[in-house]
C-alpha positions in Angstrom: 0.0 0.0 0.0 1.4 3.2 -1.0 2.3 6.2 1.3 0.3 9.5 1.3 1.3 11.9 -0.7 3.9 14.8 1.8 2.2 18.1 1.5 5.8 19.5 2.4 4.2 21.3 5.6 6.6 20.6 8.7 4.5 20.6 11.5 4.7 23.7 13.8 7.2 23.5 16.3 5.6 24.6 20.1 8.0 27.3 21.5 10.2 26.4 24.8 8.1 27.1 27.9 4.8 27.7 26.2 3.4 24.9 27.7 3.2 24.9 31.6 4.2 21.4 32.8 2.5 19.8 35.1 3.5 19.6 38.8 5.4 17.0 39.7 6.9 18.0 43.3 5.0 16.6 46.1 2.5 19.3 47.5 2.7 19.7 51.1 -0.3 20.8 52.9 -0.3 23.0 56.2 -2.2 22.8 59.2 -2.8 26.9 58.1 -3.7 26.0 54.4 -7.6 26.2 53.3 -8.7 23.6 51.3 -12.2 23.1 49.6 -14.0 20.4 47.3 -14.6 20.7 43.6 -18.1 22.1 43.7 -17.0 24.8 46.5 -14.2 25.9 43.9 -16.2 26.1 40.6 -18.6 28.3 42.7 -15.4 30.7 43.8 -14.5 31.0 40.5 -18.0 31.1 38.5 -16.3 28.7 36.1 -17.2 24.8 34.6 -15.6 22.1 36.3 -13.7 21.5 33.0 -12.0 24.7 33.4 -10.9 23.8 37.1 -9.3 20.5 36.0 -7.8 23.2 32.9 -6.2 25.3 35.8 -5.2 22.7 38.0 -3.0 21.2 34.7 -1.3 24.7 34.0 0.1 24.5 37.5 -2.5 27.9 38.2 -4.5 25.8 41.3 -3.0 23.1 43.4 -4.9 19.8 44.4 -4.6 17.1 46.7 -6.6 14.0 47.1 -9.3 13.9 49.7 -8.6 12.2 52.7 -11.9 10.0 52.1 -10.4 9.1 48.5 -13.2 10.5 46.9 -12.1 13.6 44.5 -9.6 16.5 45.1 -9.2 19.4 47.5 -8.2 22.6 45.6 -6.6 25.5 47.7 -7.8 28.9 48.5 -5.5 30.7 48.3 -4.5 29.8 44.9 -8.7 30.1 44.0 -8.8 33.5 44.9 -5.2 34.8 43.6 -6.7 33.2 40.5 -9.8 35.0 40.6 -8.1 37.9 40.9 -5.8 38.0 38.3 -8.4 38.1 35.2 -6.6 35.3 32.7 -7.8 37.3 29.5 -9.1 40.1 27.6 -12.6 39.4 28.4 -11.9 38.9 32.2 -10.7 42.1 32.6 -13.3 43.7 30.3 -16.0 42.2 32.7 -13.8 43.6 35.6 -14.1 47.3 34.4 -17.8 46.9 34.0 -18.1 45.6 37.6 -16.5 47.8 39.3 -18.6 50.6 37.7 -21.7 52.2 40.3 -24.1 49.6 40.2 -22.1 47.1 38.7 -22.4 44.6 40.7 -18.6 44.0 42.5 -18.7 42.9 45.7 -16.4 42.9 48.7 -17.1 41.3 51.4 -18.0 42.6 55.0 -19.0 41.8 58.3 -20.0 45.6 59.4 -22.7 46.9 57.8 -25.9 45.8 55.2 -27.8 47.7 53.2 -31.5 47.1 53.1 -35.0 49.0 52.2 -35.4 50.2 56.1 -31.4 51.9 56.0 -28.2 50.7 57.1 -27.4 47.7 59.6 -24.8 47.8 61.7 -23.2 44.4 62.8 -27.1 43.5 62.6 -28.3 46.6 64.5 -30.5 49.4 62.4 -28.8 52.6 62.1 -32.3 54.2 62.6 -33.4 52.0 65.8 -30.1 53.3 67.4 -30.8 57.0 66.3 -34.0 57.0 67.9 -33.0 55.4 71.1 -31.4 58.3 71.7 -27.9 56.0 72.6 -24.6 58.4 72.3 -22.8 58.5 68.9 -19.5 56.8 70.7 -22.2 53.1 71.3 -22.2 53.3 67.7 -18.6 53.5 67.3 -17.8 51.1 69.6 -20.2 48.7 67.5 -18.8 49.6 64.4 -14.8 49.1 65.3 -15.4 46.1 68.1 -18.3 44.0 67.5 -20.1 44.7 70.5 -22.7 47.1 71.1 -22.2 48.8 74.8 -24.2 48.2 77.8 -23.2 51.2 79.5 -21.9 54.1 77.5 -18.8 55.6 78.5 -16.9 59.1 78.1 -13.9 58.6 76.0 -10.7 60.1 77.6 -9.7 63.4 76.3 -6.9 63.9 73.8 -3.6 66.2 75.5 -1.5 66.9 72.4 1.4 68.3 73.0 2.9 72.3 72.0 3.5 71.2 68.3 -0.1 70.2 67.8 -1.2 73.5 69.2 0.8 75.0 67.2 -0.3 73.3 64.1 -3.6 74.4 65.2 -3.3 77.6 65.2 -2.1 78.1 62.3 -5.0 76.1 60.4 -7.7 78.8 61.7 -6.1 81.2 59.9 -7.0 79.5 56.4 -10.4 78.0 57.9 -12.2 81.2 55.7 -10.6 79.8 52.4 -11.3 76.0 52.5 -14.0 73.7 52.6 -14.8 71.1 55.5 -13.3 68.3 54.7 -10.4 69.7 53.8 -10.3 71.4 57.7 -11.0 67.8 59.0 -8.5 65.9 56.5 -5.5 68.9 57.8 -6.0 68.7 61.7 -6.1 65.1 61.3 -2.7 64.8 59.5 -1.5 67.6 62.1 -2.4 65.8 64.8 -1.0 62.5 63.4 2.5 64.5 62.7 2.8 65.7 66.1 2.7 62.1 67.4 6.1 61.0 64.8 6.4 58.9 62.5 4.1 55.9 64.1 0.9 57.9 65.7 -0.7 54.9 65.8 1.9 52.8 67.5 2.6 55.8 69.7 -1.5 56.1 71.1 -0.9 52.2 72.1 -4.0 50.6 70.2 -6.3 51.0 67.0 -9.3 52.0 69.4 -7.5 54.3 71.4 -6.3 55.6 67.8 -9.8 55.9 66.4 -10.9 57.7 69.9 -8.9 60.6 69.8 -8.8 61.1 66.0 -12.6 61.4 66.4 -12.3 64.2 69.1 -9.8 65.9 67.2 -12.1 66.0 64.1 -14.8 66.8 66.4 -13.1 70.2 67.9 -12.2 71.4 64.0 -16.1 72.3 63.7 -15.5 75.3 65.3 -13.2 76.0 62.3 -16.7 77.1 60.8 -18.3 79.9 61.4 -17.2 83.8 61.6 -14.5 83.5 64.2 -12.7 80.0 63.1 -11.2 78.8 66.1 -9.5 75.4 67.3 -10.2 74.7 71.0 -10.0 71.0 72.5 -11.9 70.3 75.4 -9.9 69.1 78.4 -12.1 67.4 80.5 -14.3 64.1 79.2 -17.1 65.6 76.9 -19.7 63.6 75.0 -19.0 63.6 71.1 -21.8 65.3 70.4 -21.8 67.7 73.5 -18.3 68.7 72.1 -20.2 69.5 68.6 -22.2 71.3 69.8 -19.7 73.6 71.3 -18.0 73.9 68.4 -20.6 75.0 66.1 -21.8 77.2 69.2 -25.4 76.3 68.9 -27.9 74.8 71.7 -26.9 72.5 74.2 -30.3 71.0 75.6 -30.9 67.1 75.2 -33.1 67.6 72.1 -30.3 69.5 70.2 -27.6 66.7 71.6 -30.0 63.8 70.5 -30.0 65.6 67.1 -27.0 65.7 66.6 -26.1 62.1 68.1 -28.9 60.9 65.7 -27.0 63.0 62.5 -23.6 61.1 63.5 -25.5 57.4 63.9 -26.5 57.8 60.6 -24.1 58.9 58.7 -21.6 56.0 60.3 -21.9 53.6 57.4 -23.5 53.0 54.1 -21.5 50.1 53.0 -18.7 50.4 49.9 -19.2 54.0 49.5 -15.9 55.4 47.1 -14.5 57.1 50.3 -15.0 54.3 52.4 -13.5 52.0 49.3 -10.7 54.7 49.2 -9.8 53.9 53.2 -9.9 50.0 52.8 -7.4 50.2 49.4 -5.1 52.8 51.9 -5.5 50.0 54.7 -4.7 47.1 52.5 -1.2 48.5 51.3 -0.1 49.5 55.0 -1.3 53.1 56.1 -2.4 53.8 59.6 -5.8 54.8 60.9 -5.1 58.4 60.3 -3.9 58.6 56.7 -7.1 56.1 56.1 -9.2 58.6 57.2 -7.4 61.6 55.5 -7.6 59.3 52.2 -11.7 59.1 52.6 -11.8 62.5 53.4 -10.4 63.3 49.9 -12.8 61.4 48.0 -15.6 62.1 50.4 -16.5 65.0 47.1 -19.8 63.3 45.7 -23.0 64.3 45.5 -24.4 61.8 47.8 -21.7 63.0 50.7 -20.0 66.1 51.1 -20.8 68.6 48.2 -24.2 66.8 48.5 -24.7 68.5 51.6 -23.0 71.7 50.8 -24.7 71.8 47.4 -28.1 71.5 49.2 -27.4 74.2 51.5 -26.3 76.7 48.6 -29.7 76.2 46.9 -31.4 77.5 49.8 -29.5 80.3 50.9 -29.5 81.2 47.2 -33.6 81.2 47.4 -33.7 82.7 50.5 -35.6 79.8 51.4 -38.7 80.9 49.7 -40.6 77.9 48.5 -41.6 79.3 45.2 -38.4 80.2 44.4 -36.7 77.2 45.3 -39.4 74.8 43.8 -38.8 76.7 40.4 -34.9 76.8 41.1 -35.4 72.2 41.7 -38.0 72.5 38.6 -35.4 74.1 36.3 -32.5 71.5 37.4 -34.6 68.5 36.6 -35.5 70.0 33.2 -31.9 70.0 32.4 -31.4 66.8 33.9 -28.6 68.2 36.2 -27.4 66.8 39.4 -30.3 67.4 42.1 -28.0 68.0 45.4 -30.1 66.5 48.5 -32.6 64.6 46.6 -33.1 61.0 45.9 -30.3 58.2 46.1 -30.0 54.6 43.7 -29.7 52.5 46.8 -33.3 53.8 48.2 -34.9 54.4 45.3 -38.5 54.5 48.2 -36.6 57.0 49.8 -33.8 57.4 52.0 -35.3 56.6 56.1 -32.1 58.0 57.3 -33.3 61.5 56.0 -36.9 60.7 56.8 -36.0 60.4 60.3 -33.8 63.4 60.5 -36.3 65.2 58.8 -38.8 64.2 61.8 -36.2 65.1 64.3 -35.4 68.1 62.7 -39.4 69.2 63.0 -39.4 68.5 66.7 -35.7 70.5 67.3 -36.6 73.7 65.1 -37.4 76.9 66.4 -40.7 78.3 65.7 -41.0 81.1 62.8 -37.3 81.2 62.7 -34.8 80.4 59.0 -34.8 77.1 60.0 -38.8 76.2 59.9 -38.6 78.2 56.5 -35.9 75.6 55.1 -38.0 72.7 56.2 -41.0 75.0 54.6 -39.1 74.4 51.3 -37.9 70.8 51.4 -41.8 69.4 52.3 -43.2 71.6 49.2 -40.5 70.0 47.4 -41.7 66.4 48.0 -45.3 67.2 48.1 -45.3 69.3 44.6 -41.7 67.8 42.5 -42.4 63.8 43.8 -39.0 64.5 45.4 -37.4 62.2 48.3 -34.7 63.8 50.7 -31.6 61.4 51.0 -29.2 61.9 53.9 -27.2 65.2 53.1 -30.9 67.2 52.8 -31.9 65.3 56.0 -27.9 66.7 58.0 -29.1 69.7 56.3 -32.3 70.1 58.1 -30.8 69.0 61.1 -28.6 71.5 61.3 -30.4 74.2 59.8 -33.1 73.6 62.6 -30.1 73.9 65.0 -29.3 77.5 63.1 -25.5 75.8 63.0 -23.2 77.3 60.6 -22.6 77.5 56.9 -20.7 74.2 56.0 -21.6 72.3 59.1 -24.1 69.5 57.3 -20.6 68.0 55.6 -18.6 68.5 58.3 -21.1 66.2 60.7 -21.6 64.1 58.2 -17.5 63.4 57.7 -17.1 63.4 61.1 -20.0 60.6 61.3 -18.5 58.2 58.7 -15.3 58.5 60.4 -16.4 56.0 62.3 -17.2 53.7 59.3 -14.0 54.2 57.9 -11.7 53.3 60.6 -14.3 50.1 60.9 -13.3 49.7 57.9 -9.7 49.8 57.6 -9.5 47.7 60.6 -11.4 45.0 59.0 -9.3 44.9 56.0 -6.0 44.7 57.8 -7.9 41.2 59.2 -8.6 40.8 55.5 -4.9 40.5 54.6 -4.8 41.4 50.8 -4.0 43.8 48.6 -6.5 46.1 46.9 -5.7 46.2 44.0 -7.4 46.1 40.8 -5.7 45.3 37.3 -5.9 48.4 34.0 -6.7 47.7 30.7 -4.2 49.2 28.6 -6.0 51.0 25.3 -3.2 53.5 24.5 -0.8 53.4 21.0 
């Protein structure tokens, strides 16, 4: 029988290394290592169980055999270094669009939920803890240890030293020119330089840490106002006692359970981009304070800061006439421009954190006075535009019924979340990984 015709092609030759070979070392397994069956890995990786035996054979996952015989055991650590990565164009592709608002990447968490009644904290409703009238620091102490208080306790005061002072001074004479958060993000960083190189170290423990950056946030409020000034108090005061200083409005214990509520809720709302911005600083290393000072400078949305100062402008700029500022709302919409204080994706019933500072704010307010005019405007609003207050409307009404100064709605509300942040950060230290997502190059 003859031979087939040779079509003179040479087959191709595979290039050195192209091919990954399979593992032949033995694979020792740790007491510390993970390990998880085949069906528990597929679902990690959202993948056929063909491709998991493909991985497995390019060295990518390591498997060992069962103990009962039956199957393999895949690690963890190698599942999720693997879903990490992104293996090809597509992957990454599908990353971009994930990671996008309302994409759908996920992170997981053990602080707080987000549901149709408002945030959860470790299980507890932000509003339910609001209402109870419990100090801001219970919440705090939630977020960062787990553990709701039974007794509430004064935190100890913070005693900087002369260079702090010094610092301090200083930043009141610029208060005029800058916004808020800016304030808050500089005494921060002051304070943190005045303790050397390792504040953190230095205060003794993360708690202690998150304690006294929160009281020196706290005293910057009095950076607002006519006559910025920096003053911390020196004997144990109540968070939102020492607020209420600062912004030099009523004492009484309806203004302090105002203003505890206004802190409560503004703890936490889950992956917000400032509170992604202080897990990414925790995960490569930083300490509590340049977490916070990293939030702080994306804390410049219209759902947080500017949200709040935004909302303010567009009543001051009416004069908190309601005809003025319905038509001012009305003229927005038409050119479907950002609507500062109204409505938020995440409650699209409306927001019950502003619902219930919006009731607090009602009970708080002075008769006939700028703030019962404001409130005026923001009920025609959602009785004749449909429109639903989220939480910087609801700080705003808060603190307009309090007749605190110009600016103060962001600054409570950044002084609030502080406490979610440093939750934060501490939980992704636990989390031990890198932050870090992967770019798709499009350039020449």
């Amino acid at each position: 029988m003859a031979a087939p015709a040779s079509t003179g092609k040479q087959p191709r030759a595979k290039k050195p290394g192209s091919i990954k070979k399979p593992r032949t070392e033995p694979i020792n397994v740790k007491s510390t290592d993970k390990l998880v069956d085949a069906a528990t890995a597929v679902a990690m990786l959202g993948v056929k169980l063909q491709s998991l035996y493909a991985y497995v054979s390019r060295g990518w996952v390591r498997a060992v055999p069962a103990a009962s015989g039956k199957g393999n055991l895949y690690f963890v650590e190698d599942l999720e270094a693997l879903g990490a990565r992104g293996r090809s164009r597509g992957d990454s592709v599908s990353a971009e669009r994930v990671i996008r608002w309302g994409g759908g990447a996920i992170m997981q968490t053990a602080i707080t939920s987000i549901g149709p009644d408002g945030p959860r904290y470790r299980g507890n409703l932000a509003a339910d803890l609001a209402a109870s009238q419990r100090p801001f620091e219970d919440c705090a102490e939630l977020l960062w240890n787990g553990i709701l208080p039974d007794a509430s306790v004064l935190w100890q005061p913070v005693a900087p030293g002369p260079e702090f002072q010094a610092l301090s001074a200083g930043i009141a004479g610029i208060a005029g020119r800058n916004p808020s958060r800016r304030l808050l993000a500089v005494v921060v960083e002051a304070y943190a330089a005045s303790l050397g190189k390792h504040p953190e170290l230095t205060l003794g423990a993360p708690a202690l840490a998150g304690r006294q950056l929160v009281q020196v946030m706290a005293a910057a409020l009095g950076l607002l106002g006519e006559q910025p000034e920096y003053v911390l108090s020196q004997r144990p005061q109540a968070i939102a006692a020492l607020v209420a200083d600062r912004l030099r409005v009523r004492t009484d214990a309806d203004a302090l359970w105002a203003i505890n509520a206004a802190l409560i809720l503004s703890a936490d709302n889950e992956l917000a981009p400032a509170t992604f911005a202080a897990r990414i600083a925790a995960s490569a290393g930083s300490d509590i304070f340049s977490c916070v000072t990293t939030a702080l400078g994306a804390f410049e949305g219209m759902l947080t800061g500017v949200g709040c100062d935004e909302a303010e402008a567009m009543l001051r700029q009416t004069a908190n006439d309601p005809d003025r500022y319905l038509a001012l709302l009305a003229a927005r919409i038409d050119r479907k421009s950002p609507l500062a204080g109204y409505n938020h994706p995440l409650y699209p019933a409306g927001d019950p954190r502003a619902r219930l500072l919006m009731d607090i704010a009602r009970q708080v307010v002075a008769p006939g006075g700028q703030g019962a005019a404001a409130l005026h405007c923001i009920d025609q609003a959602q009785a004749r535009l449909s429109l639903k207050p989220n939480l910087p409307l609801g700080l705003l009404a808060v603190c307009l019924a309090l007749e605190a100064p110009a600016g103060a709605a962001g600054a409570v509300m950044a002084l609030g979340r502080t406490a979610g942040w440093i939750a934060h950060a501490l939980e992704q230290r636990l989390a031990g990984f890198l932050v870090r997502p992967r770019a798709r190059y499009v350039g020449p």
